[in-house]
N, C-alpha and C positions, 0 to 999 in steps of 0.2 A: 134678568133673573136667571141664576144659573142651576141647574141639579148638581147638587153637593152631597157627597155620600159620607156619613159620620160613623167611627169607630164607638158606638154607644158606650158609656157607660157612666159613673160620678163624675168622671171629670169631664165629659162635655156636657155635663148641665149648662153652663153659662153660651156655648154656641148654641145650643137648640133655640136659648131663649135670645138671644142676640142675633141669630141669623134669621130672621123672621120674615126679610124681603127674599129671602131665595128659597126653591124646591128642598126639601131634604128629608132624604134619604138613607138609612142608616144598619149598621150589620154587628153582630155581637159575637164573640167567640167564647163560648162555653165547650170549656172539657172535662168538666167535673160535676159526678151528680149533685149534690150538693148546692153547686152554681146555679145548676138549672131552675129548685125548686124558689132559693131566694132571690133569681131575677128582677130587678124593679121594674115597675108599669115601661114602657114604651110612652113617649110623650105625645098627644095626638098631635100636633104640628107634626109630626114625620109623617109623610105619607106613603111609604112600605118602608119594612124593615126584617128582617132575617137574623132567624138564631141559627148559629152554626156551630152545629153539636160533633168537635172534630179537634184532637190534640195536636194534629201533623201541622205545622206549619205550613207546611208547602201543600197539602191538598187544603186548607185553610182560603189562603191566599188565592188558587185557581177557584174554588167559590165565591170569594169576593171579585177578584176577577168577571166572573160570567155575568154577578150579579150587577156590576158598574156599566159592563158593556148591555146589557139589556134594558136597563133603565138609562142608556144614555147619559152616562154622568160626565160632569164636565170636571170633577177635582175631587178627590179624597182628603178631605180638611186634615191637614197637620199635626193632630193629634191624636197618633196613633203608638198603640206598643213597637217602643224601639224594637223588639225581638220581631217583626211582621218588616222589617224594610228591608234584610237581605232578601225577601222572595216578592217584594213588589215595589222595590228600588228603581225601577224604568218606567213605570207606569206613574210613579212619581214622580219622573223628569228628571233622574241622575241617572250616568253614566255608569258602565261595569269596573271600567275604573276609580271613578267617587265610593261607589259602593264598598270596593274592594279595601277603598281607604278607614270610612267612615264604621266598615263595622269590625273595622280592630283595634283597639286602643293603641297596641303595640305601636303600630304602622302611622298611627297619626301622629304617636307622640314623638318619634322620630323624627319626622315632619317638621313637627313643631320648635323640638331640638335645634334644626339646621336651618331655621329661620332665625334663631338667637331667642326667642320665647323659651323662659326658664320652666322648666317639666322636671318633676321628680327621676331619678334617676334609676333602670328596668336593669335587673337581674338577671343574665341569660344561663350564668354559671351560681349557682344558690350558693355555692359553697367562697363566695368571696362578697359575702351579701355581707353588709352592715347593720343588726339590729338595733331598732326595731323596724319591722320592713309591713308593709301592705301587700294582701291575696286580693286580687282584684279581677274578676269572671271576665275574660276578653274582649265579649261581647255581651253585658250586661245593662241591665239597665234601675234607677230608682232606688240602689246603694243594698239593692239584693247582694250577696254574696261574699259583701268585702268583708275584712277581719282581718286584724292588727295581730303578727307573731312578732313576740318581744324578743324570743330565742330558737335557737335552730331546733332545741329538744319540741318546741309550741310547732315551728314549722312540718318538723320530719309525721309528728301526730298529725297534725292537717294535710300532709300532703299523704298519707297511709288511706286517709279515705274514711276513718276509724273516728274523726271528728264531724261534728256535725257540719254539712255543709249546702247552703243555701242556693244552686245556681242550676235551676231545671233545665240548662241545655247542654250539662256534660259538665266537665272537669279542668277545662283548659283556663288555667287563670296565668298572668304575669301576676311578676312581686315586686313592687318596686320600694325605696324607701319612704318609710312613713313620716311623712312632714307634719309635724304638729303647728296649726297655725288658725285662724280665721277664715273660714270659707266664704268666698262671697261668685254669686254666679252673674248672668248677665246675660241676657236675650236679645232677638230685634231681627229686622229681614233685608234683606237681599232685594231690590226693587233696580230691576235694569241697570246693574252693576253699581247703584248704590248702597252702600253699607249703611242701616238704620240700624243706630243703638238704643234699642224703647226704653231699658231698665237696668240694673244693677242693683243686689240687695245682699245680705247676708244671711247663709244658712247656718241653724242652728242643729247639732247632731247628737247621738246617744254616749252614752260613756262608751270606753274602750270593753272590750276588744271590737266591739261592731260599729260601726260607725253612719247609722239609717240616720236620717234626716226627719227629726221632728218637730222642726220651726221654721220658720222666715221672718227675716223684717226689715218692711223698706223704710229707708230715710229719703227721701227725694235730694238728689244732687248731692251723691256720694261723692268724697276728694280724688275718686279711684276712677273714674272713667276714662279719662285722656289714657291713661299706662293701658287699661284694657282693651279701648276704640285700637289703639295702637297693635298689638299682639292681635287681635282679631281680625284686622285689617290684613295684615300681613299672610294670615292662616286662609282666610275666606278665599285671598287673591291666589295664592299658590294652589288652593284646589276646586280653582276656577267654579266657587258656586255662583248660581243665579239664579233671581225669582224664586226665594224662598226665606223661610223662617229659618234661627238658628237660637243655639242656646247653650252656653260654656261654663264649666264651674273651675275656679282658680282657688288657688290657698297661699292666702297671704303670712308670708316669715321671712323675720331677718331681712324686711325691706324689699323682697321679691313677692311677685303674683307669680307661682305653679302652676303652669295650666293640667287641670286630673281629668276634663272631661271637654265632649264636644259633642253635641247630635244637630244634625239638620230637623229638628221640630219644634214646635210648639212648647215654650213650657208651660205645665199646668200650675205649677204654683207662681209664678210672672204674669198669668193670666187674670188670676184670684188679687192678686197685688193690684195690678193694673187697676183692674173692676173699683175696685174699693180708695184707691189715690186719686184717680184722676175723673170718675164717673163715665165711661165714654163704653162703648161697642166696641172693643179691641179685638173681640170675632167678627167682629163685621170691616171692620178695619184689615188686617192680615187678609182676609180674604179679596179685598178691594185691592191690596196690593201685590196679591200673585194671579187674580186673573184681569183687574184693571188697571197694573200698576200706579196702584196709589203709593202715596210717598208721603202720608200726612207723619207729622211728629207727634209724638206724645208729651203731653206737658202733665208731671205726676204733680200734685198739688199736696198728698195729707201723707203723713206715716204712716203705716196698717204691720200690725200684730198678727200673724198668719202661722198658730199653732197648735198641733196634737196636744189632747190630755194624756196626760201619765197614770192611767188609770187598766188597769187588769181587764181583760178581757175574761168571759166567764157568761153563766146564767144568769148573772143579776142586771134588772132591767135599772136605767135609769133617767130622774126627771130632773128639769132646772128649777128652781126657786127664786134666785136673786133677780136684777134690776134688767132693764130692755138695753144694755149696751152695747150688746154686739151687733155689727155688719151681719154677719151667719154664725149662725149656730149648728151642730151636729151632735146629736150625742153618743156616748160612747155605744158599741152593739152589742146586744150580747148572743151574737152567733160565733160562729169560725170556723172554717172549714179546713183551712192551709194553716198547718203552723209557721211555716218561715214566713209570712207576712204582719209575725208580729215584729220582724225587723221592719217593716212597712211602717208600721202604728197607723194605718190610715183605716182601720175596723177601732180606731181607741176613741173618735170623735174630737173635734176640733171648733175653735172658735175663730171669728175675724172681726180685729177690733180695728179701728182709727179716727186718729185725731191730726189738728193739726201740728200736734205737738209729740215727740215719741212716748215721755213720760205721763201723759196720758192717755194714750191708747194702750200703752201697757199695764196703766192700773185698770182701765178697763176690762183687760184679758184678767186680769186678776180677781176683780167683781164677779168674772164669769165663773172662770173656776170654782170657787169657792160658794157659786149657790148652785151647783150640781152635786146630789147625793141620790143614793139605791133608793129605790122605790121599797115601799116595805109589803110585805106578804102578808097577806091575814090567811091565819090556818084556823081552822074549827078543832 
């Protein structure tokens, strides 16, 4: 039984309730009032947990810090805000060199470059750039930031500061060119210089200019995995990971995977996929294989339909009506606090459907959609 400290919030639901043979332990980071008051319950299975009412990163960190060494924790589960691993990247078990890789896109893609993995191609001089090109936050995370300039007049306004721009830790973006193609990403861990490939699915995204992620969907035993295990392999090996999770997104065109992305963690929508294909403890699993090195495979058996509604955010509350089809359900909120997390859509509500078959869990999603409506108001 190990003391596991959780990054609390919606998306470790499925570890609280999956980790249930180990201690746990868990810490929240609120910076905004707001946040504060709409907090959700604490799960009683954690047995302490800590809100940390604190915007600084790095004084953030040295409190979860104290907090881990006092309660003796043996791991900070994997799924945590990319933006929290430059200040507790050691304590994590990477290097200052890993670190120094992993949180600049620039620098990895490089990397990845001179391994022969095809990567869109980065702009150092704007002014011999090819439109249309991608703004993409350095160090970002959850497709905060990005936005599609078709011309230099869309850039020179973006780059003025005079456009709206989504990326809370400054200003510094690469621009690289924008490949229009099929996104599909792809998870799995690291287990005593084993490479475990769990999944591979395709992400679905919002029209241009922004490009937020507001679907998924797995097909078990995509024709795509040998090209990816391959580039992966290659990437993991040159920046000597170990004993850990990882998770890539690629875009497929013109017969090439682009690698766009790379984090050492957890993903949470590969999690939710996972849950729902194959039935199994995939939190309990990841954890068995960074502090028991487990190496068990995942065998995904069903399709699952894993997407945001497209529905407004606002005062109006809403209920479901139609049939019992979904895996989960969420409805859409009707609070907000941040506006740029409507590039998120993850305050819009979401369903998760599957079947054995893709064309059925997708009419499923569609059963769902289509019996949620606004709740009506009676006024006197």
């Amino acid at each position: 039984m190990a003391n596991v400290l959780i990054n609390y919030s919606n998306n470790t639901r499925y570890a609280v309730d999956e980790l249930t043979s180990e201690n746990l332990y868990s810490f929240r980071g609120l910076g905004h009032e707001f946040s504060k008051k709409i907090a959700t319950d604490v799960a009683p299975s954690i047995i302490e947990h800590i809100d940390i009412y604190d915007t600084d990163r790095q004084d953030l960190a040295d409190q979860i810090l104290a907090f881990a060494k006092d309660k003796n924790i043996d791991i900070l589960f994997p799924l945590y805000n990319d933006m929290l691993f430059p200040y507790l990247y050691e304590y994590l078990g990477f290097t200052k060199k890993q670190k120094n890789i992993l949180c600049d896109k620039q620098v990895y893609t490089d990397i990845a470059r001179s391994l022969g993995i095809p990567v869109p191609r980065t702009y150092t001089d704007i002014r011999k750039a090819e439109y249309p090109i991608i703004a993409k936050p350095v160090n970002g995370t959850g497709s905060i930031g990005i936005k599609v300039l078709k011309d230099y007049s869309e850039y020179f306004f973006f780059a003025s500061g005079e456009d709206i721009q989504y990326n809370d830790l400054g200003k510094h973006y690469i621009f690289q060119d924008f490949i229009d193609g099929m996104t599909i990403s792809c998870a799995g861990r690291v287990v005593n210089n084993t490479i475990l490939f769990d999944i591979s699915y395709t992400i679905e995204s919002s029209p241009l200019p922004y490009r937020a992620e507001v679907g998924f969907i797995l097909m078990p035993n995509l024709d795509v995995d040998d090209v990816l295990k391959n580039h992966i392999a290659k990437l993991i090996g040159k920046l000597e990971l170990d004993n850990c999770v990882w998770m890539a997104d690629f875009i497929f065109s013109n017969g090439e995977f682009y690698l766009v992305d790379f984090s050492p963690r957890l993903s949470v929508s590969a999690q939710v996929l996972i849950k729902y294909s194959s039935n199994i403890n995939y939190n309990q699993i990841v954890l068995d294989s960074l502090l028991r090195n487990d190496k068990t495979e995942i065998n995904l058996k069903k399709c699952v339909v894993f997407r945001y509604f497209d529905i407004p955010k606002g005062e109006a509350s809403f209920e479901y009506l139609g049939d019992d089809v979904a895996d989960e359900l969420v409805l859409p909120a009707d609070q907000s606090y941040m506006t740029r997390l409507d590039l998120l859509m993850n305050f819009k509500g979401y369903a998760v459907t599957s079947d054995v078959h893709l064309n059925i869990a997708e009419e499923k999603w569609k059963i769902v959609s289509q019996g949620i409506r606004e709740k009506s108001v009676n006024t006197i």
